[in-house]
N, C-alpha and C positions, 0 to 999 in steps of 0.2 A: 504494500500500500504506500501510496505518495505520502511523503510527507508536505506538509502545508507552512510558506511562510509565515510569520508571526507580520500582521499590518496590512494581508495582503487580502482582497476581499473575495471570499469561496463563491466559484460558479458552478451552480447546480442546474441540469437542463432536464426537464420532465420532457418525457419523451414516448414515440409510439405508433402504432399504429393512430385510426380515425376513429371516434367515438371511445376511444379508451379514458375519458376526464382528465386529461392533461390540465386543460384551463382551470379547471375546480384547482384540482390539485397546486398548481401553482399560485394560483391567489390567495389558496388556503394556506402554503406553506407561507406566501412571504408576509400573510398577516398574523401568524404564529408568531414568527422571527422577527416581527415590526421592522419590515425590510421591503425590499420592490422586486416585481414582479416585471419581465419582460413580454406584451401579447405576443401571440404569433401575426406578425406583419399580412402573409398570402390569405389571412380569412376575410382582414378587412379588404383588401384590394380583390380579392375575386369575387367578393360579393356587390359590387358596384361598379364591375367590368361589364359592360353589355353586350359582351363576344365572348367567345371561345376563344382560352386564353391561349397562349403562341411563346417559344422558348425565347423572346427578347421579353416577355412578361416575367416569368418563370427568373431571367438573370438580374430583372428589375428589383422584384421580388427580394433575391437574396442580398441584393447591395442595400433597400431602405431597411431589409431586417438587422444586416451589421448597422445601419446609421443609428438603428432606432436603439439599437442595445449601446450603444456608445452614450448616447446621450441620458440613458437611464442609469447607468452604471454609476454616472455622476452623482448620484441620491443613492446610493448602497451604503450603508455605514460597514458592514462586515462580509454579506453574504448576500448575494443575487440569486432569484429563479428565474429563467428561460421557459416559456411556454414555446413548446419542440427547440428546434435550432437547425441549424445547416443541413448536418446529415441528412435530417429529412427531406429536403432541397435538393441535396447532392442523389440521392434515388430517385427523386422525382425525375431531375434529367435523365440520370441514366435509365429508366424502365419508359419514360414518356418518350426522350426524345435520343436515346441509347449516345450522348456525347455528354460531359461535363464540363466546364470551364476552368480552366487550370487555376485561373486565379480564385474559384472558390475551392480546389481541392487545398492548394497555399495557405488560403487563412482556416480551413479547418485544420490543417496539423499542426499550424503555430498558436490553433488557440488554445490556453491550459483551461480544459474544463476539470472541475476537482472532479466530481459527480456526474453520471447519469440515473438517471431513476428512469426506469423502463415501465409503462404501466400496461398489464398485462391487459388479454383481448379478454378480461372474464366477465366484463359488465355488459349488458345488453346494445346492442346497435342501436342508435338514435338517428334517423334520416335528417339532412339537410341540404338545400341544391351546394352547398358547396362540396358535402361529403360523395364521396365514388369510386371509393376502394370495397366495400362492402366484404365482398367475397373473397379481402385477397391482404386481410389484416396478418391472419397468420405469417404470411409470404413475408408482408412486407416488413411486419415483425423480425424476424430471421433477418433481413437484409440491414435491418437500424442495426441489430448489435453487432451482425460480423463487424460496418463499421466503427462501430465501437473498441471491438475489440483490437482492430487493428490502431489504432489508436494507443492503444495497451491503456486505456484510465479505466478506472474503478467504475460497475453498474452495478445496477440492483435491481431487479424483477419483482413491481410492487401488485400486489395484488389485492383482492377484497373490493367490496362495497362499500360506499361510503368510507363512515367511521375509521372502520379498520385499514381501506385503503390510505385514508391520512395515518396512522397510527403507525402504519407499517414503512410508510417514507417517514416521516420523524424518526422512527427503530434508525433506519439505515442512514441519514445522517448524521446523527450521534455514533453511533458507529465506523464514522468515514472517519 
């Protein structure tokens, strides 16, 4: 396990397939920790896109999500949540549009995430026009953590409903 600067402020990315309560989850942790919480940028932007979004979206996408997490970072006294983050972004091109941008493969292996918290596909499927993996969480599950793993940082496979699914990320924080 990584050890962690002393000063330096821990970044933890809840992470996952679609409909697995990422956003709960993160807004719930970073009001535990009376800390900030990063949205996911791609839900507000494609849900006010009046096309079918196109891979200069997709790369748009992942430069306001670094702008947006810069600027909140600023408000973090110790410890940041990320609602998803890159990797998710980086599957996206490669299963949607099978090429990546080098420059976002670069800022994800320079960025030190402390934590991933992986939140498991065990709560029920919630539709929304932005959601359309449905069928294909488990897959895509498998593809978040290989990246992960290559990465070699620490994850955690959060599980449960509700309660317990907060219960069980707080466990594996204190634990990191």
């Amino acid at each position: 396990m990584q050890k962690i600067e002393k000063n330096r402020i821990r970044k933890i990315v809840i992470t996952g397939a679609e409909s697995t309560g990422k956003t709960e989850l993160a807004k719930g942790l970073a009001e535990h920790y009376n800390s900030v919480w990063v949205p996911e940028f791609a839900r507000q932007y494609i849900e006010t896109l009046n096309r079918p979004y196109n891979y200069h979206d997709v790369e748009l996408i992942a430069k306001k999500q670094i702008l947006s997490e810069e600027k909140i970072k600023e408000k973090a006294h110790d410890i940041i949540f990320y609602d998803t983050w890159l990797i998710i972004t980086k599957i996206w091109f490669s299963e949607v549009y099978k090429k990546v941008p080098s420059w976002l493969n670069q800022h994800i292996e320079k960025s030190n995430i402390d934590l991933f918290l992986v939140c498991e596909n065990d709560i029920a499927w919630i539709p929304d026009p932005v959601r359309e993996n449905r069928d294909k969480r488990g897959f895509l599950q498998s593809l978040y953590i290989e990246e992960i793993e290559k990465l070699k940082r620490p994850w955690e496979l959060i599980k449960g409903n509700g309660k317990l699914r907060f219960d069980n990320a707080i466990r594996a924080i204190k634990h990191q």
